[in-house]
MITIKOL-332979 format. One record per residue (C-alpha): residue in three letters; x, y, z. Coordinates in pm, 1 decimal, decimal comma. Each point is the difference from the previous one (the first is absolute). Layout:
BEGIN
{code:ALA | x:X | y:Y | z:Z}
...
//
This chain:
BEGIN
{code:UNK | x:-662,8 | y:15411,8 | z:-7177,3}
{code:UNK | x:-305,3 | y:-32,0 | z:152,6}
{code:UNK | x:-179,6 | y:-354,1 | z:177,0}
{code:UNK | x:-360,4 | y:-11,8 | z:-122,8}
{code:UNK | x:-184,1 | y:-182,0 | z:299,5}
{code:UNK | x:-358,0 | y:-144,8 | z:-122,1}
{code:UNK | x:-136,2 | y:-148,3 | z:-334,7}
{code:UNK | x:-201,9 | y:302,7 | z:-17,8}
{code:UNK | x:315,0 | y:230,9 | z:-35,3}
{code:UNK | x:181,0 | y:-228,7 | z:-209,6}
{code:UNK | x:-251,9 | y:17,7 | z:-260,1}
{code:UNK | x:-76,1 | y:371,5 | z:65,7}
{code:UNK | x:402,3 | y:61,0 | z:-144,8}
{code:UNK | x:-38,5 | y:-297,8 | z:-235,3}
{code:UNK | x:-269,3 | y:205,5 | z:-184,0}
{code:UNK | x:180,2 | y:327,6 | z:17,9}
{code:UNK | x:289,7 | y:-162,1 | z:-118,8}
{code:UNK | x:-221,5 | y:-154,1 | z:-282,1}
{code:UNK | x:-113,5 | y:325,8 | z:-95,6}
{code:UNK | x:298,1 | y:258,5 | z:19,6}
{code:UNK | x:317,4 | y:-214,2 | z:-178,3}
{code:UNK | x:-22,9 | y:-165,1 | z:-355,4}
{code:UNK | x:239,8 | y:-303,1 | z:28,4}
{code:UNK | x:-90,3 | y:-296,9 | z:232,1}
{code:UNK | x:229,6 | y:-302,0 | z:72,3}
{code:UNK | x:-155,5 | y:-220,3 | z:239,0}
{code:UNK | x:10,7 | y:-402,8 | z:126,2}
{code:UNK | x:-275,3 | y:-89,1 | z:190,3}
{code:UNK | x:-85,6 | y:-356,6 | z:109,5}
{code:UNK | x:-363,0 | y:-29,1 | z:-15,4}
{code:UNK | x:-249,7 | y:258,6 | z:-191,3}
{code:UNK | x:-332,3 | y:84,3 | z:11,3}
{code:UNK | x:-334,6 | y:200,3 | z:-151,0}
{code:UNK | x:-278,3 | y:204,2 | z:147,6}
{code:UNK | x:183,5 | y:262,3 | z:194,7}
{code:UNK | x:114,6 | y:390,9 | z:-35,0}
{code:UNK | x:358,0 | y:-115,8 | z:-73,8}
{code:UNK | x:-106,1 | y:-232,3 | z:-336,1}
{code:UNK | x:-206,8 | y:250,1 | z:-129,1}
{code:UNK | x:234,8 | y:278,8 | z:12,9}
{code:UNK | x:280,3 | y:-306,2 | z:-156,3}
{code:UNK | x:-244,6 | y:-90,6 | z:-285,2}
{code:UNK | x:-53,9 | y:364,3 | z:-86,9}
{code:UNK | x:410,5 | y:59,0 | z:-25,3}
{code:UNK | x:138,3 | y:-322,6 | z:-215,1}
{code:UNK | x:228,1 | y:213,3 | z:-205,7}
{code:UNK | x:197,1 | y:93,1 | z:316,7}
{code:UNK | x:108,6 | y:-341,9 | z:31,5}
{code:UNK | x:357,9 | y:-112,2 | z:-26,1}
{code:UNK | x:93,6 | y:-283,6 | z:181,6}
{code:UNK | x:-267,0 | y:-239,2 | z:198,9}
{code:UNK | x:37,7 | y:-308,4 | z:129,9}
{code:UNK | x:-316,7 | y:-161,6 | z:156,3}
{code:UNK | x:-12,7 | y:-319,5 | z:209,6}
{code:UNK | x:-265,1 | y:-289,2 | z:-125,7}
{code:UNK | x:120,4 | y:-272,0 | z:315,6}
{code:UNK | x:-273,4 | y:-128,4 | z:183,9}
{code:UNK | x:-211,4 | y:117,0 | z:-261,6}
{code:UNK | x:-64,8 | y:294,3 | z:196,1}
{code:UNK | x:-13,1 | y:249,9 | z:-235,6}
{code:UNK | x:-311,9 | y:100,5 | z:-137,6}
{code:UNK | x:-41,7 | y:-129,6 | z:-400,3}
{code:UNK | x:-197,2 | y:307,1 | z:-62,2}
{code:UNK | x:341,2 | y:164,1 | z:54,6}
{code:UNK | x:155,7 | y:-213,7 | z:-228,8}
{code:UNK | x:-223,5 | y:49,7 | z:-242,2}
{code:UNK | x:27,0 | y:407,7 | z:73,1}
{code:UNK | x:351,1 | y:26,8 | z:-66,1}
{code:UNK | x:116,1 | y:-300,2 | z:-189,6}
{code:UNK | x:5,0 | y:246,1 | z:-320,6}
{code:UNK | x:245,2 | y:192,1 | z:150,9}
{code:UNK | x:337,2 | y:-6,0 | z:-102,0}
{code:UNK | x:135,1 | y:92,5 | z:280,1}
{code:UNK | x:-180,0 | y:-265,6 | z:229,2}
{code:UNK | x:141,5 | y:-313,4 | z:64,7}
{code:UNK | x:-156,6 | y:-334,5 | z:208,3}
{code:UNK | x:231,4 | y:-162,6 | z:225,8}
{code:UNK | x:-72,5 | y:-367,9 | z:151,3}
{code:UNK | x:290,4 | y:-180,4 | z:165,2}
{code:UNK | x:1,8 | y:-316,1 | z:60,2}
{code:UNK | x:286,7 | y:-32,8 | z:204,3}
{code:UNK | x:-31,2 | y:271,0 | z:229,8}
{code:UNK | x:-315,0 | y:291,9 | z:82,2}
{code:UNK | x:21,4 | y:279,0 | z:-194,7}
{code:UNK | x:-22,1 | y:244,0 | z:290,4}
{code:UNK | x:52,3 | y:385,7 | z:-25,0}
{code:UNK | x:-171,7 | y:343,1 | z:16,6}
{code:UNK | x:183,3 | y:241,7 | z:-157,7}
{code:UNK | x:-171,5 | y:336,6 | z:-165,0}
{code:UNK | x:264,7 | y:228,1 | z:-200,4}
{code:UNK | x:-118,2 | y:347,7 | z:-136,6}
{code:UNK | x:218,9 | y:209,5 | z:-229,0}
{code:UNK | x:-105,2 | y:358,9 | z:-191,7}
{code:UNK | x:305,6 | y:-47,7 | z:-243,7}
{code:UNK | x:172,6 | y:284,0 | z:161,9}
{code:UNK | x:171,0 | y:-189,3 | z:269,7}
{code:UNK | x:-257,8 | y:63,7 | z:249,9}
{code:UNK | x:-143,7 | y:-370,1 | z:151,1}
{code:UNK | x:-195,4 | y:-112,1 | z:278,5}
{code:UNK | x:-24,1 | y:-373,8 | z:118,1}
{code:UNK | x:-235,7 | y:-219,2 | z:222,8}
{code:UNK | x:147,9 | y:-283,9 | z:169,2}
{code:UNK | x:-165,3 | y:-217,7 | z:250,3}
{code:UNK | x:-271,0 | y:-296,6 | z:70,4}
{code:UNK | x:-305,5 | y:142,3 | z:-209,0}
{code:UNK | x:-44,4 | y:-166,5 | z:-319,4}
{code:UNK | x:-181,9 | y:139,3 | z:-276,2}
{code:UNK | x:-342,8 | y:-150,3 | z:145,6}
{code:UNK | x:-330,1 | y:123,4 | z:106,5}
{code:UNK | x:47,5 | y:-190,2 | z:333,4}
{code:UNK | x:378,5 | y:180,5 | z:54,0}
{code:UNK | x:-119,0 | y:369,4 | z:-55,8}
{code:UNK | x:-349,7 | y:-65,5 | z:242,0}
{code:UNK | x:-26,4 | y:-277,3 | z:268,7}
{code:UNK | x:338,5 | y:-101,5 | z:48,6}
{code:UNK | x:264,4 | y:95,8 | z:251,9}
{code:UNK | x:299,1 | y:123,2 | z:-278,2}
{code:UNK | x:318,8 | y:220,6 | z:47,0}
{code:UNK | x:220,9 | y:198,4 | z:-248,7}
{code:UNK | x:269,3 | y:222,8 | z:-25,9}
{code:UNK | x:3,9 | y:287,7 | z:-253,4}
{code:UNK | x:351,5 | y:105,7 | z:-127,8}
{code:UNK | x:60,2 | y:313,3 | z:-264,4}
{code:UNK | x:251,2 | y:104,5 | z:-203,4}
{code:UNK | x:54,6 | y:233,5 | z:312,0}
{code:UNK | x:152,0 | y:-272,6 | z:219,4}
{code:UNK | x:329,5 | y:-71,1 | z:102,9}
{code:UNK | x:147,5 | y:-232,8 | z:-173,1}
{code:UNK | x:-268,6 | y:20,5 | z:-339,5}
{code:UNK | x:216,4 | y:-98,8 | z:-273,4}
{code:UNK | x:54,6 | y:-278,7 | z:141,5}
{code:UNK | x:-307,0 | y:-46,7 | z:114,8}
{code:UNK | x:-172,8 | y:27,9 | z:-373,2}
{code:UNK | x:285,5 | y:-207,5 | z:-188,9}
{code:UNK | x:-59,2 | y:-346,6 | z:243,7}
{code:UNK | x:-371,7 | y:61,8 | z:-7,7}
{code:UNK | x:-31,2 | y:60,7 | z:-383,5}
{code:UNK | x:276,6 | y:-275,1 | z:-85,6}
{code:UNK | x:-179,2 | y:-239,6 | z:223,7}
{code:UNK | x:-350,8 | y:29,1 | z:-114,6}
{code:UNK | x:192,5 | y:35,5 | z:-346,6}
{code:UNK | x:95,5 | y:-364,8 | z:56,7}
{code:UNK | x:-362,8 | y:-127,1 | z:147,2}
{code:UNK | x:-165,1 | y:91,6 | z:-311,8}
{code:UNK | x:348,3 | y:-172,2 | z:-252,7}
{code:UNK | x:-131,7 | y:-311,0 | z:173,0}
{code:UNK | x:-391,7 | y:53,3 | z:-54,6}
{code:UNK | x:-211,6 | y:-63,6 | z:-264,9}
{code:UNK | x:-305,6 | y:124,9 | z:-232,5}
{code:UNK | x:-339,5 | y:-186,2 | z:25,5}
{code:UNK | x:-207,3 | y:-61,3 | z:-276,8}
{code:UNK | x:-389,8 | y:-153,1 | z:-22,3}
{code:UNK | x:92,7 | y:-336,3 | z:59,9}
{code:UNK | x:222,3 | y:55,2 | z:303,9}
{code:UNK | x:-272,2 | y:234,0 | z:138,6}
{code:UNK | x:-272,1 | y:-194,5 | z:-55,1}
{code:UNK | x:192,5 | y:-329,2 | z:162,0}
{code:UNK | x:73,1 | y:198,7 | z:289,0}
{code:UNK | x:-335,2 | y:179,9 | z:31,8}
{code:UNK | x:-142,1 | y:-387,0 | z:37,8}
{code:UNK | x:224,5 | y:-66,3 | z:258,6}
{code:UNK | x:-20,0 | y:266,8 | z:214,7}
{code:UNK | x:-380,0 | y:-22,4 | z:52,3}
{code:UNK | x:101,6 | y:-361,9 | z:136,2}
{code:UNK | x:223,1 | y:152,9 | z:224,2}
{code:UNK | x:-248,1 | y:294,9 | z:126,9}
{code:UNK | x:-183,9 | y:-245,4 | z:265,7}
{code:UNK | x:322,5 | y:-142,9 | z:191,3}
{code:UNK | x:174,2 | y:326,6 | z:-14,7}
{code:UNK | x:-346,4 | y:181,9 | z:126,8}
{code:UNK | x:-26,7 | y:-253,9 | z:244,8}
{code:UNK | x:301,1 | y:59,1 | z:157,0}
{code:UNK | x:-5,7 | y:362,2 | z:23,7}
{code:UNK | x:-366,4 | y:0,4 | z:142,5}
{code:UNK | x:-158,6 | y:126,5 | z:-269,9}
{code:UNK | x:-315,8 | y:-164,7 | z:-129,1}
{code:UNK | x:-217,3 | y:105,9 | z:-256,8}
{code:UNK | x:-52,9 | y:425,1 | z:-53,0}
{code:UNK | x:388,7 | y:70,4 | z:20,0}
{code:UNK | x:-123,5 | y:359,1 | z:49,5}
{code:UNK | x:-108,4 | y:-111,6 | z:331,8}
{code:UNK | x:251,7 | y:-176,5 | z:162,5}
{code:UNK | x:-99,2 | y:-210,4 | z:353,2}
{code:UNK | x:200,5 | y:-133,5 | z:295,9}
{code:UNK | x:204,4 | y:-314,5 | z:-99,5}
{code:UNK | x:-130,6 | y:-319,1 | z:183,7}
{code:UNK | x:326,7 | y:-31,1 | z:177,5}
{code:UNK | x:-102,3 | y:342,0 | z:162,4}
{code:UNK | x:-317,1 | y:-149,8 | z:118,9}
{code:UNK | x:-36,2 | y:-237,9 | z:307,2}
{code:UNK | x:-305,6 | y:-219,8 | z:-161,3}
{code:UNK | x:240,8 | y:-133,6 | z:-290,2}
{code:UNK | x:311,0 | y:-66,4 | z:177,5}
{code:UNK | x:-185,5 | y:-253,6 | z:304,3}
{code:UNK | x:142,2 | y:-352,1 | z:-64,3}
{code:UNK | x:-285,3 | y:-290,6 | z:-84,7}
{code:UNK | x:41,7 | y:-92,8 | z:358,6}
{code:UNK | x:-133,9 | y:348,8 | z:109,3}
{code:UNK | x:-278,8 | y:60,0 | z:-249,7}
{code:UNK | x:-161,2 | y:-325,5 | z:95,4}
{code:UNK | x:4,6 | y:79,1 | z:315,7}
{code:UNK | x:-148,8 | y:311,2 | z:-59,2}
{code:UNK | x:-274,6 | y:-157,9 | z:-170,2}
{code:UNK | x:-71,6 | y:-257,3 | z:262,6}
{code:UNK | x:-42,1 | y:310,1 | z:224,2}
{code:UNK | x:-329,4 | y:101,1 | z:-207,7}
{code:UNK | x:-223,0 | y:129,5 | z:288,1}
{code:UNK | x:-323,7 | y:32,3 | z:-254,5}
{code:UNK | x:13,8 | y:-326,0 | z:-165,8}
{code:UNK | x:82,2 | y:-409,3 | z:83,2}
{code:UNK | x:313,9 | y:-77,4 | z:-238,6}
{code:UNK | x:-198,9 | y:-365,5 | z:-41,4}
{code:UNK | x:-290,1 | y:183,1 | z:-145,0}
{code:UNK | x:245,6 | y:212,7 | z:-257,4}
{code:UNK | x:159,1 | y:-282,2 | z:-89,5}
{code:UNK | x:-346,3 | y:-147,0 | z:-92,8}
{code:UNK | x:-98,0 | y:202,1 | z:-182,2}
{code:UNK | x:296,7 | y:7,5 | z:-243,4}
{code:UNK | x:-23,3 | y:-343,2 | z:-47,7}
{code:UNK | x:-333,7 | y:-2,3 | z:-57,5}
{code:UNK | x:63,5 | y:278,3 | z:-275,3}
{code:UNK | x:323,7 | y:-203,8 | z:-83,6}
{code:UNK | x:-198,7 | y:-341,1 | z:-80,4}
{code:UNK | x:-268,1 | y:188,1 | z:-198,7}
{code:UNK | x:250,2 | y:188,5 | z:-264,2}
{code:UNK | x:139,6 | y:-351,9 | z:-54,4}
{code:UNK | x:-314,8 | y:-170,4 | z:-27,0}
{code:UNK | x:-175,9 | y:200,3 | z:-254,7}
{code:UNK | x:202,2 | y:143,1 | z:-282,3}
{code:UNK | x:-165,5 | y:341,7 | z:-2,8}
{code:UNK | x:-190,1 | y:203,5 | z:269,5}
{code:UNK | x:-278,1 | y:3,4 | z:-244,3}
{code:UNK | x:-39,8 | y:-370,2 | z:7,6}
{code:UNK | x:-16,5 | y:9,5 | z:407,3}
{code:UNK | x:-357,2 | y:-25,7 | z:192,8}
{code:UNK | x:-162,1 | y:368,7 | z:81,9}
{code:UNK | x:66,4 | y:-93,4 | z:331,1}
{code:UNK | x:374,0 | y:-65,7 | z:-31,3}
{code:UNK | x:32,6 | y:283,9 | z:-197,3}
{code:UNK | x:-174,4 | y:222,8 | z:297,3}
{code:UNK | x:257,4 | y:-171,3 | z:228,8}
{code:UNK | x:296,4 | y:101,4 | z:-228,3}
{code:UNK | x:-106,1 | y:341,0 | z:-43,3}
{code:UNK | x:-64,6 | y:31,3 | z:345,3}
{code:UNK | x:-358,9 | y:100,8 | z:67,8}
{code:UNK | x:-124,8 | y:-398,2 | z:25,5}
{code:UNK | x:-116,6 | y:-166,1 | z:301,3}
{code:UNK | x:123,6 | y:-344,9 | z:165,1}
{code:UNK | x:-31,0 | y:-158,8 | z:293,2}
{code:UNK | x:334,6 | y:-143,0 | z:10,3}
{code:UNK | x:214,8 | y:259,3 | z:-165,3}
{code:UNK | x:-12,5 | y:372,1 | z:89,5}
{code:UNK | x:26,3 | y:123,4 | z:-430,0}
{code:UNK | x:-16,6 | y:343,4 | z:180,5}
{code:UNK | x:356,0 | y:-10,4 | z:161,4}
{code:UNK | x:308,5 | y:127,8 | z:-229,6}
{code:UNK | x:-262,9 | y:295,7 | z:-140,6}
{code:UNK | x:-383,5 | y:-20,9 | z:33,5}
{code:UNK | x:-130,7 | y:128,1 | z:-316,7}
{code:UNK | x:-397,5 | y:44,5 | z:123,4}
{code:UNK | x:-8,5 | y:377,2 | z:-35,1}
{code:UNK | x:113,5 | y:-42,4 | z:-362,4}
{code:UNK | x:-329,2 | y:-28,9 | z:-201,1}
{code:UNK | x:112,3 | y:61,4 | z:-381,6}
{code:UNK | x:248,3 | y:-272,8 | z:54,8}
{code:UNK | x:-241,7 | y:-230,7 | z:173,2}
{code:UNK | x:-234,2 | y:47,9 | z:-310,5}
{code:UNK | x:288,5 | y:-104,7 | z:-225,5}
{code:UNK | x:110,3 | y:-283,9 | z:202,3}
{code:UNK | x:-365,7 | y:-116,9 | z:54,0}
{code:UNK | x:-98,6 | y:21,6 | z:-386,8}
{code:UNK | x:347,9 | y:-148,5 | z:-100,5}
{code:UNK | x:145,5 | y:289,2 | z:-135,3}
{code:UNK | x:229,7 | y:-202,9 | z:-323,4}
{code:UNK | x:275,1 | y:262,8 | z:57,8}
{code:UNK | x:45,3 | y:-56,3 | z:386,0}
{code:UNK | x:35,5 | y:-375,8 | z:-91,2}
{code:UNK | x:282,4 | y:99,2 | z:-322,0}
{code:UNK | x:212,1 | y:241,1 | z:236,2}
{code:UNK | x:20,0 | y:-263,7 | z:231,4}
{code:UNK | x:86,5 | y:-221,8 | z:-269,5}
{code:UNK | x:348,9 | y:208,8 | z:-68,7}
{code:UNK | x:124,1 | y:-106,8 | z:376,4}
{code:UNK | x:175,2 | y:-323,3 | z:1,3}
{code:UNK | x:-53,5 | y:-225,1 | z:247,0}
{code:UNK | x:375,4 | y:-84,0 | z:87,9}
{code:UNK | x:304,8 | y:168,1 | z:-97,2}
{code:UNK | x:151,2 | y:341,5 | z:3,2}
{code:UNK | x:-225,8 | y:294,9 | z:-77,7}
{code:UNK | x:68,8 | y:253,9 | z:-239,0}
{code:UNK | x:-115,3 | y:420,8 | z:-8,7}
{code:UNK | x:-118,0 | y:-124,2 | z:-385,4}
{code:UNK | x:-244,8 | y:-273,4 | z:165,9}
{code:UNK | x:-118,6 | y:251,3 | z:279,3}
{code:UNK | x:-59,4 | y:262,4 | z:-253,8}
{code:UNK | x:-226,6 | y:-225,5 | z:-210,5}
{code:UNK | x:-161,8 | y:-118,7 | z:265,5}
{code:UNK | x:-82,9 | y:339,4 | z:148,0}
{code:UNK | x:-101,6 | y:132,7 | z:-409,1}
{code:UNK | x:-274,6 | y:-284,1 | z:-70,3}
{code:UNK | x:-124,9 | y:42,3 | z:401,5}
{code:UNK | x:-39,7 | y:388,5 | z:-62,7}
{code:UNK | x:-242,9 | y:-134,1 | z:-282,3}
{code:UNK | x:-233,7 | y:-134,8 | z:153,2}
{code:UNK | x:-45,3 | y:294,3 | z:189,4}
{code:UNK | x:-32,2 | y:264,7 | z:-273,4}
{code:UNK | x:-310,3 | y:180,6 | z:138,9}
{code:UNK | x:199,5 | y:16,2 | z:325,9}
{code:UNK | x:46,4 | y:-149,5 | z:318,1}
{code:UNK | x:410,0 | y:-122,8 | z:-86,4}
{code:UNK | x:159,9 | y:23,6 | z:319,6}
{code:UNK | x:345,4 | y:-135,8 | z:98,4}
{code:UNK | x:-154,0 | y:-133,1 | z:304,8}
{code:UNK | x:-234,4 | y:-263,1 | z:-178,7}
{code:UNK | x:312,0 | y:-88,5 | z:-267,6}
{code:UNK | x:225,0 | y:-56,6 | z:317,9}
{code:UNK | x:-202,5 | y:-242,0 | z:149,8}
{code:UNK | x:-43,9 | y:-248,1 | z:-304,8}
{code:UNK | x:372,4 | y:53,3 | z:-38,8}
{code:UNK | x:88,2 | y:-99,2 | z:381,6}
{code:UNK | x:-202,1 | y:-284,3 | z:-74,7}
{code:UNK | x:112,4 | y:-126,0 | z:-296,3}
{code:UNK | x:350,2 | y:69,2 | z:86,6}
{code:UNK | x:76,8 | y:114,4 | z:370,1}
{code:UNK | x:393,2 | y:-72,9 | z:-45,7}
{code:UNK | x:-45,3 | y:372,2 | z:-198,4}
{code:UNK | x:-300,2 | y:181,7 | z:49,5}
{code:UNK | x:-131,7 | y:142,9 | z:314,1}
{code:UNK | x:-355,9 | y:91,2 | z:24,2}
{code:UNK | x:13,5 | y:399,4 | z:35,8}
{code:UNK | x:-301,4 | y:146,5 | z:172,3}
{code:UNK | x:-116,2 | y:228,3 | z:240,8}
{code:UNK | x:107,1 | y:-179,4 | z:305,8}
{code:UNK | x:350,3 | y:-32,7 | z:-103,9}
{code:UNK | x:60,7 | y:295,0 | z:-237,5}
{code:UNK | x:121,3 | y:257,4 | z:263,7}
{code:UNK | x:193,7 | y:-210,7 | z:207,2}
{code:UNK | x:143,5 | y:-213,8 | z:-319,3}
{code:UNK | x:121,6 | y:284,5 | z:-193,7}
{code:UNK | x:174,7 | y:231,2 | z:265,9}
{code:UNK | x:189,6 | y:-320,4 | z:143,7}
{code:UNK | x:54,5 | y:-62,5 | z:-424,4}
{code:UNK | x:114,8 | y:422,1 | z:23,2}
{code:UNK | x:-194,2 | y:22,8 | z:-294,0}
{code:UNK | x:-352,5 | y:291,3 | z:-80,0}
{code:UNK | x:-329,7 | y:-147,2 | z:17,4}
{code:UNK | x:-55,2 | y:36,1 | z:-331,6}
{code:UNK | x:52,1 | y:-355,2 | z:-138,4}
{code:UNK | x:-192,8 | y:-58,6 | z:-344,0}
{code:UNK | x:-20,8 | y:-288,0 | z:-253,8}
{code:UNK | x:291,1 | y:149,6 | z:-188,6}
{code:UNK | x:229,5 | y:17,9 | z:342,1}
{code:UNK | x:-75,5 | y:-261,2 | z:195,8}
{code:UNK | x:273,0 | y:-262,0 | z:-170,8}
{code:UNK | x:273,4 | y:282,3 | z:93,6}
{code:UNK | x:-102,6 | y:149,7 | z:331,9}
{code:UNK | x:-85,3 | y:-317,3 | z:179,2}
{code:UNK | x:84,2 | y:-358,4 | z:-225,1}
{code:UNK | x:347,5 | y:100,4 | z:-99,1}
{code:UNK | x:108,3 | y:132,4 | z:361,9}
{code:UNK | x:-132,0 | y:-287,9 | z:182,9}
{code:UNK | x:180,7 | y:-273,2 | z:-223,3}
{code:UNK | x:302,6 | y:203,7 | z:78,2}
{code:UNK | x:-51,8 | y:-21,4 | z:311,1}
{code:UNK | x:194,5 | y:-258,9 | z:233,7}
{code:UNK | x:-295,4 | y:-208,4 | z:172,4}
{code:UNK | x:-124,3 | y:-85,1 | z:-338,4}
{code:UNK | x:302,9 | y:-74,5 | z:-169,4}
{code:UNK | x:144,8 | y:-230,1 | z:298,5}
{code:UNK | x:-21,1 | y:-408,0 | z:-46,5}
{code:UNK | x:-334,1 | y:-160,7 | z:-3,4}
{code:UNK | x:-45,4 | y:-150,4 | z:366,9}
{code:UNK | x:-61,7 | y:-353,3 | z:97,8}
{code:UNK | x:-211,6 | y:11,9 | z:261,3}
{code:UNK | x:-337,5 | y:-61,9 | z:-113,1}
{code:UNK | x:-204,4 | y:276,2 | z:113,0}
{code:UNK | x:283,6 | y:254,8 | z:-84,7}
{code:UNK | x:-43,3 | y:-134,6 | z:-305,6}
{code:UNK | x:-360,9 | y:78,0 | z:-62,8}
{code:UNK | x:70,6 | y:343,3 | z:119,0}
{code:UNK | x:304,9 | y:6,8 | z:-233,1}
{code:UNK | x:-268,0 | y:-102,9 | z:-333,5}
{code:UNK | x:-154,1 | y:315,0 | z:77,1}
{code:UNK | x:224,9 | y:212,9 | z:196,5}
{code:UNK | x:-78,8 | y:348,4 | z:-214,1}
{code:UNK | x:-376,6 | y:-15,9 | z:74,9}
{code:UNK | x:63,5 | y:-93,4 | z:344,1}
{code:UNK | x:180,5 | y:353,4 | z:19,4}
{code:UNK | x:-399,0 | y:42,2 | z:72,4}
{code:UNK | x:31,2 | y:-153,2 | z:345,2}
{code:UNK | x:331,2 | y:294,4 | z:67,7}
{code:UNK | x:-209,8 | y:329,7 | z:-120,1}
{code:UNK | x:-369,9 | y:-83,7 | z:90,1}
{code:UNK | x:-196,3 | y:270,0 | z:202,8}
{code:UNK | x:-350,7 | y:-47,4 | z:92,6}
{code:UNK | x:-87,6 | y:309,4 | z:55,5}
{code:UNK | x:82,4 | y:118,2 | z:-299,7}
//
């Protein structure tokens, strides 16, 4: 017997294991692709006796499913009365030789890299191994009796609903977007766990800028998105104060992201660039936002800018303006402080934004607290994501 300490070693003997016997009986709870271990499983189907794979919580991948449904020795198991819950890896030659794995790890990408897993390996060898092998073999003997096949229909049903599920369950584990590239949870990081209470008063704080004139100036923005129903139909003067490169003597357009340097997407703005005017078009007004209306927003925007000059700076800005209960303007007096109190890479792009910075602040606990009543909290509260301007902004930057 021997205690295998890491995910790392765990999967080390997992693939040995794979390699050197020719009978598996396993039941796993959760299953996944795109890792050593599958590949090595995929190329050795005929070794297969007895497997019993979890499906609750839908966290088993359905490009597993659809790997191994064919095989007759692979069985689904969803309970609905209880979670389907082992991790269990048999290995017999047919000689009476066997090895087994039993511990946390399930048969995951996640439980043979990042996470914190323990095992024990038994053998044959051990004290005690025939009894050992007949509990372990008539137990996983009876997980797979109470399984079942899959065919199309059932995969393609539960396919559907697990890319439902992916956002929550993401959510919760920290993950957002590139799974490959896993960031800190919000619950790790102080910014998204301050109350409403303390992020207002945070923003009140703002040593560079009066929170009257911020306030101004997204009501000003506020009152011009619901007077004219498209940004094309708006004077060339509003539209210079929305895209923030316009002048005014009573409201400072440059605060929340000045745009002057920006001189392709002036042009654009100044000619009235159609698709600047039709991305816009794909942001609601009021109501919940969606990755699907960000994304075609940030598609028709990128068109009008097909020669160059696209930057996530400029898109930003007309977002925090149209809707500054999501977007915050990201530019280059906020990006450095922004994204390492986010614990997230510089690196944020049209296709990343949505996941790196959206979905982790509307997780986070100042935005999801109770609208306010006072008043003024209550203007700050209509755009509290763009006011996360007023927490990260560094002149000399």
């Amino acid at each position: 017997m021997r205690i295998l300490s890491n995910a790392q070693e765990i999967h080390k003997e997992l693939k040995r294991l794979i390699r050197k016997y020719t009978k598996y009986n396993w039941a796993v709870a959760w299953a996944s692709t795109s890792f050593d271990g599958f590949e090595l499983l995929t190329k050795n189907k005929r070794r297969i006796h007895r497997m019993a794979i979890g499906i609750h919580f839908y966290q088993t991948h359905p490009d597993f499913i659809r790997e191994f449904a064919d095989v007759d020795g692979v069985k689904f198991i969803m309970r609905p009365d209880g979670l389907f819950h082992p991790k269990v890896y048999m290995f017999e030659d047919g000689e009476g030789r066997w090895e087994c794995i039993v511990g946390s790890a399930n048969f995951t990408r996640s439980a043979f890299s990042t996470n914190s897993e323990m095992a024990v390996l038994i053998s044959s060898d051990d004290l005690g191994a025939d009894e050992a092998y007949q509990d372990v073999v008539e137990t996983i003997e009876a997980y797979w009796s109470e399984g079942r096949r899959v065919d199309r229909s059932d995969l393609a049903g539960y396919a559907d609903v697990w890319r439902r599920k992916r956002k929550p369950l993401e959510s919760i584990s920290g993950r957002y977007g590139d799974l490959n590239k896993p960031v800190k949870s919000p619950m790790d990081i102080e910014i998204f766990k301050i109350t409403w209470q303390e992020f207002f008063q945070r923003v009140q704080n703002d040593q560079h800028h009066s929170l009257h004139g911020r306030v101004k100036v997204l009501e000003a923005a506020r009152d011009l998105f619901h007077s004219q129903s498209h940004f094309k139909d708006m004077t060339v003067e509003a539209r210079k104060g929305i895209a923030g490169f316009g002048g005014d003597e009573e409201i400072d357009w440059l605060w929340f992201g000045s745009m002057k340097p920006a001189g392709y997407f002036k042009q654009a703005v100044n000619q009235n660039n159609d698709h600047i005017s039709l991305a816009l078009d794909q942001i609601p007004l009021e109501g919940s936002l969606s990755r699907k209306q960000y994304q075609g927003f940030a598609d028709l925007f990128q068109k009008a800018f097909e020669s160059g000059g696209a930057g996530i700076a400029t898109a930003t800005r007309l977002l925090a303006m149209k809707r500054p209960d999501y977007f915050v303007c990201l530019d280059s007096k906020n990006k450095d402080r922004l994204c390492k109190a986010f614990g997230i890479p510089k690196s944020i792009r049209f296709d990343n934004y949505w996941d790196l910075i959206v979905e982790r602040i509307i997780d986070s606990v100042w935005w999801c607290s109770e609208e306010p009543t006072d008043p003024v909290e209550v203007a700050v509260w209509n755009g509290r994501v763009a006011f996360l301007d007023s927490l990260f902004y560094d002149p000399s930057a």
